[in-house]
C-alpha positions in Angstrom: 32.9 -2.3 12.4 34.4 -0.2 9.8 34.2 -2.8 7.1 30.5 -2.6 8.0 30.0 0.6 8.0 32.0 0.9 4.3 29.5 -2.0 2.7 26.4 -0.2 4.2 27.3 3.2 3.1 28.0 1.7 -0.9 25.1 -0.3 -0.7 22.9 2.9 0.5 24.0 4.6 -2.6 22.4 2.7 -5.6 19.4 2.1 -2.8 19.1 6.2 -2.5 19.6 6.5 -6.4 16.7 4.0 -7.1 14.6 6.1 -4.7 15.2 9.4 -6.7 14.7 8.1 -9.7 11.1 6.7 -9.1 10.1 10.2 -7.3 11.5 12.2 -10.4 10.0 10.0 -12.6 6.8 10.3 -10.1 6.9 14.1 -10.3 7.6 14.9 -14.1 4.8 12.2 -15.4 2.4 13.5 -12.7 -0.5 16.5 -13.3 0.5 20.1 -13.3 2.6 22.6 -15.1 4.9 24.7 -13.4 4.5 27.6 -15.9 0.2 26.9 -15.1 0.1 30.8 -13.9 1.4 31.9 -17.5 -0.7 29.9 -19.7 -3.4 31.3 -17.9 -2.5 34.9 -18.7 -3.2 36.1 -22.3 -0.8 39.2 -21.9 2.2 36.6 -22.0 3.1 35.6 -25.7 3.9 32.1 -26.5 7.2 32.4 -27.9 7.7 34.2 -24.3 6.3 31.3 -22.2 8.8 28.5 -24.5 11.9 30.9 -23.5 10.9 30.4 -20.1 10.3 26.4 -20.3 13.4 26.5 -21.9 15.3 28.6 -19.2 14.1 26.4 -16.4 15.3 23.3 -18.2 11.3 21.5 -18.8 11.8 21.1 -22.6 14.2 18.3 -22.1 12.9 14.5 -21.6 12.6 14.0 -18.0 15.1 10.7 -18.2 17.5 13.8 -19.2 16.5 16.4 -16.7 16.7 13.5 -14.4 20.8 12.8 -15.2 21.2 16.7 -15.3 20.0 16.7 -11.7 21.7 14.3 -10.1 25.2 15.3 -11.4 24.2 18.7 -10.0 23.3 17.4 -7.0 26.8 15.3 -6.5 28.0 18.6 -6.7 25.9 20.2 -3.7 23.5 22.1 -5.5 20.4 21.3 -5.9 19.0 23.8 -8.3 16.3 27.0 -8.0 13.0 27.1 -7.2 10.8 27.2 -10.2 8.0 29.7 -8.4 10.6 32.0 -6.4 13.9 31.8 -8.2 15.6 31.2 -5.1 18.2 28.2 -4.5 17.0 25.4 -3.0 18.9 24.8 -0.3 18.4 28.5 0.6 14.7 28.0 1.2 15.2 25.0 3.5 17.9 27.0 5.6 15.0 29.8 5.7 12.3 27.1 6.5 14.7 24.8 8.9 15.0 27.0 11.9 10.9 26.8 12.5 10.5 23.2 12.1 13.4 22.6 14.4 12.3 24.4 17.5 9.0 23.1 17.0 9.2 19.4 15.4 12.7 18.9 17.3 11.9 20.1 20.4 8.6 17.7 20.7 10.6 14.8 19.1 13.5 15.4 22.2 10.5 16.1 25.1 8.6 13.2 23.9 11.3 10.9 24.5 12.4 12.0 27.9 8.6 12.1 29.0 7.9 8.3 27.1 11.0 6.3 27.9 10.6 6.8 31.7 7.1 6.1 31.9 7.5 2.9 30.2 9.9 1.8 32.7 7.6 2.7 35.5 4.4 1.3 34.0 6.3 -2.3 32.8 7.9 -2.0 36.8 4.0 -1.0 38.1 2.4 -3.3 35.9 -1.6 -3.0 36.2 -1.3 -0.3 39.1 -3.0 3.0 39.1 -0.1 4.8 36.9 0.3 2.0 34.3 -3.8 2.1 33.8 -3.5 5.7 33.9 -0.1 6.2 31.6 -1.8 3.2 28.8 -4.8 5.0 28.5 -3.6 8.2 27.8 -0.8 6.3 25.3 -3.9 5.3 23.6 -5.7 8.2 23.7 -2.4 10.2 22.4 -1.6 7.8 19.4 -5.5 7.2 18.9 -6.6 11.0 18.2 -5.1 12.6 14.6 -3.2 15.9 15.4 -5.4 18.0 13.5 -8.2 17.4 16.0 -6.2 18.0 18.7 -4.4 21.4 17.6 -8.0 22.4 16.7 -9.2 21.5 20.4 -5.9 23.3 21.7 -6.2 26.8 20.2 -10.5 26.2 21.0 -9.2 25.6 25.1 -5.4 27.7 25.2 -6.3 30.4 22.6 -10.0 31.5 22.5 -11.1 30.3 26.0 -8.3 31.0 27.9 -6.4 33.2 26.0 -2.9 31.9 27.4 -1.5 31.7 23.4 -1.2 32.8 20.1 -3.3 30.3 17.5 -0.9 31.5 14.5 2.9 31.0 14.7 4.7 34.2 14.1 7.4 32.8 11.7 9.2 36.8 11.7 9.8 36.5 15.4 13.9 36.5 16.1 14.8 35.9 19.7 16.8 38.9 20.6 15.9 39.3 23.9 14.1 37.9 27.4 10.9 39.0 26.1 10.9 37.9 22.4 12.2 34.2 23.8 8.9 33.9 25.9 6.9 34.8 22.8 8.7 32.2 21.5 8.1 30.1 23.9 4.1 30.9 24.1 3.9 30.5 20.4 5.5 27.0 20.3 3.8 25.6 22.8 0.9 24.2 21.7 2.0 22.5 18.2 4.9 21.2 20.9 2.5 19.9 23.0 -0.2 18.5 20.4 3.3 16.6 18.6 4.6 16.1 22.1 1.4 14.3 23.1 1.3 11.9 19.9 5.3 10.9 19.4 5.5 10.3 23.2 2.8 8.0 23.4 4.3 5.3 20.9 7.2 5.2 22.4 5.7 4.7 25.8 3.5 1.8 24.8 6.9 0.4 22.9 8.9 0.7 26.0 5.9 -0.9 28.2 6.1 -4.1 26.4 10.0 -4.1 25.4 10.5 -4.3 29.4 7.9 -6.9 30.2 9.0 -9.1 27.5 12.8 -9.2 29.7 11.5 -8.7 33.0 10.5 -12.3 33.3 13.5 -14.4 31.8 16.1 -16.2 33.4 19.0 -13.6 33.4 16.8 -10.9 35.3 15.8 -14.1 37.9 19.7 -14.6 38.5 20.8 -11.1 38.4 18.3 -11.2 41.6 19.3 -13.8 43.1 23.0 -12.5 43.2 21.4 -9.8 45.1 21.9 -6.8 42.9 19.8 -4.1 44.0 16.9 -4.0 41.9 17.9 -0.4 40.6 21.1 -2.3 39.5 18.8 -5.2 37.8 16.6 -2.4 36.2 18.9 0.0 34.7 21.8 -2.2 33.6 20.2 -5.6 32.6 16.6 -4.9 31.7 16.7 -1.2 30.5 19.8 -1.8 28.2 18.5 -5.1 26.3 14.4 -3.5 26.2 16.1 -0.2 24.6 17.0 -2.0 21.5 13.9 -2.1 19.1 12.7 1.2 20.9 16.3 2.8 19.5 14.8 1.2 16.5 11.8 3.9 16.6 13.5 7.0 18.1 16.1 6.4 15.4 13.7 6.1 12.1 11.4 8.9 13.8 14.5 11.6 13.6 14.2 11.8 9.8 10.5 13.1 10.4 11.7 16.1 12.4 13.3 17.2 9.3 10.3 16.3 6.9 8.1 18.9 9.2 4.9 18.0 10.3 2.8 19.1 7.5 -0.6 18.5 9.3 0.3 20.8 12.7 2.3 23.2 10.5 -1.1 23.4 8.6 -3.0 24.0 11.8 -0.5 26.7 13.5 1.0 28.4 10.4 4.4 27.1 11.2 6.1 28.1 8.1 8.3 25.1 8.2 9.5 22.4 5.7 5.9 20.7 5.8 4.3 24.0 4.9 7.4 24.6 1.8 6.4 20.7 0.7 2.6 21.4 0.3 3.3 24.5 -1.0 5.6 23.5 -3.5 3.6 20.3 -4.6 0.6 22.7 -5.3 3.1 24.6 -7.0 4.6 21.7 -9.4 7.9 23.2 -8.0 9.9 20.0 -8.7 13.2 21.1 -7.4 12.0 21.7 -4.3 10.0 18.6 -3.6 12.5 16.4 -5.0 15.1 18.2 -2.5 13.2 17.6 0.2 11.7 14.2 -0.4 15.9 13.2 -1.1 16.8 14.6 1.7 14.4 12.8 3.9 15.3 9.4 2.2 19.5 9.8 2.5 18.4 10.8 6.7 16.1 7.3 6.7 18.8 5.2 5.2 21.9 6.9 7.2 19.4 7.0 10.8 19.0 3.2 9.8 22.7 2.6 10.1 22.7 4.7 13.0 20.2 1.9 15.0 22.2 -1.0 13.4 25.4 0.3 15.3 23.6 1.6 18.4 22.5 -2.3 18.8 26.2 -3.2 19.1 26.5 -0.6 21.6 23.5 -1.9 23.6 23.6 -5.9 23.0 27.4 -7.0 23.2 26.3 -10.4 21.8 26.0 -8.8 18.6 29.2 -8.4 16.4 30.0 -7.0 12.8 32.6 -8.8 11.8 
């Protein structure tokens, strides 16, 4: 296992190097000036605007900005913001806490509500519930997000007035009181994420079980009469978890992306609303800290499934 682990981690390293280097290269030959809001202003001087270009580093060659920022990066820092001056990594920390208690929470309730309905519709298969549960997965990972926050505050916000349609990103849970407004103010971008994650996995988890409940290991398990709790949760369950670890595992990484439509909707001043914002803004450092960031959690929650198989499947080795 750990001369596995060792060759996956130095292959992921050229793979995440080739990755930043086509989105640098995407970002400094793409549309838009950074420094757009001073050209526009006649009161700044030209000699005034070149100090600045030259301050922020944007009169080098981007194939030399490009080695300049990943040396700073191997050293943990990955630079200022070109529209607020502030580091980098100082924005996410600001912007993390948001996305977390609304993108995270979903992810984690989506699982616990998807994984057991699976099992119980693949078990019930073509009863009432697994009719009921598959057309509500398709209804879930059929309607786009935006439409459904849009029908949620319409229903939970103007009609029945039950929450708040903007997120109030200020709030700091001090007390009983400011945790329910917390907790009223999250809960309808939780639910319309909740809603969509939940039913993929579901429908995943549906068909992951009947593919094993029919073979021959499952009939003999049976016929050694195992209880058929035992046959469920010990035979079936641990070999139909294996390419739905494979889709809870590369979801994770999009908790920390944001999601940049329902942050949109709800004024969630998360990581997806700092990554629209900062690509409107050209503010390079900051979308290629994000965008890297995403790619190193894809290629290290990749690993993570590869090992989790070995945990699951014991026919599976390493070695």
């Amino acid at each position: 296992m750990g001369t596995y682990f060792a060759r996956r981690v130095l292959v992921a390293i050229p793979t995440l190097l080739v990755i930043s280097f086509v989105i640098f290269a995407i970002l400094a030959l793409a549309p838009g000036d950074p420094l757009a809001q001073f050209g526009a202003n006649p009161a700044v001087p030209a000699e005034v605007r070149a100090r600045i270009r030259e301050s922020l580093g944007l009169d080098k060659p981007w194939p030399v900005r490009y080695v300049k920022w990943v040396i700073s990066v191997s050293r943990g820092d990955f630079g200022f913001s070109f529209a607020s001056r502030i580091p980098v990594l100082d924005l996410i920390k600001q912007r993390l806490p948001q996305t977390l208690w609304v993108v995270g929470i979903s992810y984690l309730i989506a699982i616990l509500l998807a994984i057991p309905i699976g099992i119980l519709s693949a078990v019930k298969q073509y009863s009432f519930f697994d009719q009921s549960a598959t057309t509500l997965a398709f209804i879930g990972f059929s309607v786009p997000t935006f439409f459904t926050g849009l029908l949620f505050i319409l229903l939970f916000s103007v009609k029945l007035h039950w929450f708040p349609f903007i997120y109030d990103s200020s709030l700091k849970v001090q007390d009983w009181a400011s945790f329910v407004k917390q907790l009223k103010q999250i809960a309808m971008p939780i639910g319309v994420l909740a809603l969509f994650q939940s039913a993929a996995v579901a429908r995943f988890m549906r068909s992951s079980m009947l593919d094993n409940l029919p073979l021959d290991y499952v009939r003999t398990a049976r016929a050694k009469g195992l209880a058929e709790r035992m046959v469920l949760t010990r035979h079936v369950l641990a070999n139909s978890l294996i390419p739905v670890v494979t889709l809870i595992a590369l979801g994770i990484p999009g908790i920390f992306g944001g999601a940049i439509i329902t942050e949109q909707i709800f004024r969630v001043n998360g990581l997806g609303e700092l990554l629209i914002h900062s690509i409107q803004n050209s503010d390079t450092p900051v979308v290629m800290a994000l965008t890297f960031i995403f790619a190193i959690l894809v290629v290290a929650f990749n690993l993570v499934a590869d090992i989790l198989y070995g945990v699951l499947d014991p026919r599976i080795r390493y070695s």
